[in-house]
C-alpha positions, 0 to 999 in steps of 0.5 A: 500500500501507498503511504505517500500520497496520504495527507498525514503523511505529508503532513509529518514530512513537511515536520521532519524536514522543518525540524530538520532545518531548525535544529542546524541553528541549535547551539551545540549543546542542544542540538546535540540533546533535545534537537536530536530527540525532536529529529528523532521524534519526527522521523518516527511519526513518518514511519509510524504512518507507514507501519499504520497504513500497511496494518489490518489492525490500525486501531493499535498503532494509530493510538501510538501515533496520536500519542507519540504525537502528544509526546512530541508536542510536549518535546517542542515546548520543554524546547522552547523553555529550554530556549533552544529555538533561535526565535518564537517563529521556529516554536510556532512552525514546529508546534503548527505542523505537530498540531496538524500531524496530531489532528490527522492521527486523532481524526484517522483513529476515530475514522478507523473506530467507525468503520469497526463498529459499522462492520460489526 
């Protein structure tokens, strides 16, 4: 099965690759901390994806991946108290494009609940 042309898949790329260019402009100290676990973090939201796409039982992973989500959102905030980000825009891109990943995550569960209680 194709992940690629999910829109939440998309959307988790669009965050690793955004991460991925924001944690180059950590101080060495962070990037090489937190900046790793939000790199770290990221890339597994996209492989989650994958892994829940390809499923016959999505109900399991795609509960990991709104919580690895929730996780996530609060690795960008412990960021930004750590004052890792080199403005307010890179903690507002970072939290928009997570946001977005974790509504996807919540709507493709809750999609996924319906159609098991259709089919019973």
């Amino acid at each position: 099965m194709r992940y690629d042309n999910l829109p939440i898949y998309k959307s988790a790329l669009n965050l690793c690759v955004y991460v991925e260019t924001i944690v180059k402009s950590f101080e060495k100290y962070h990037k090489y901390t937190i900046g790793e676990d939000l790199r770290s973090f990221s890339k597994e939201l996209l492989f989650m994806i994958h892994r829940a796409n390809i499923s016959n039982d999505k109900k399991v992973l795609l509960e990991n991946l709104r919580n690895r989500c929730e996780d996530l959102k609060m690795l960008i905030n412990l960021t930004k108290e750590l004052k890792a980000f080199k403005s307010f825009k890179q903690f507002e891109n970072c939290s928009r494009y997570t946001i977005e990943v974790c509504k996807q995550s919540q709507g493709w569960l809750g999609a996924t609940i319906n159609n098991a209680r259709v089919l019973k």
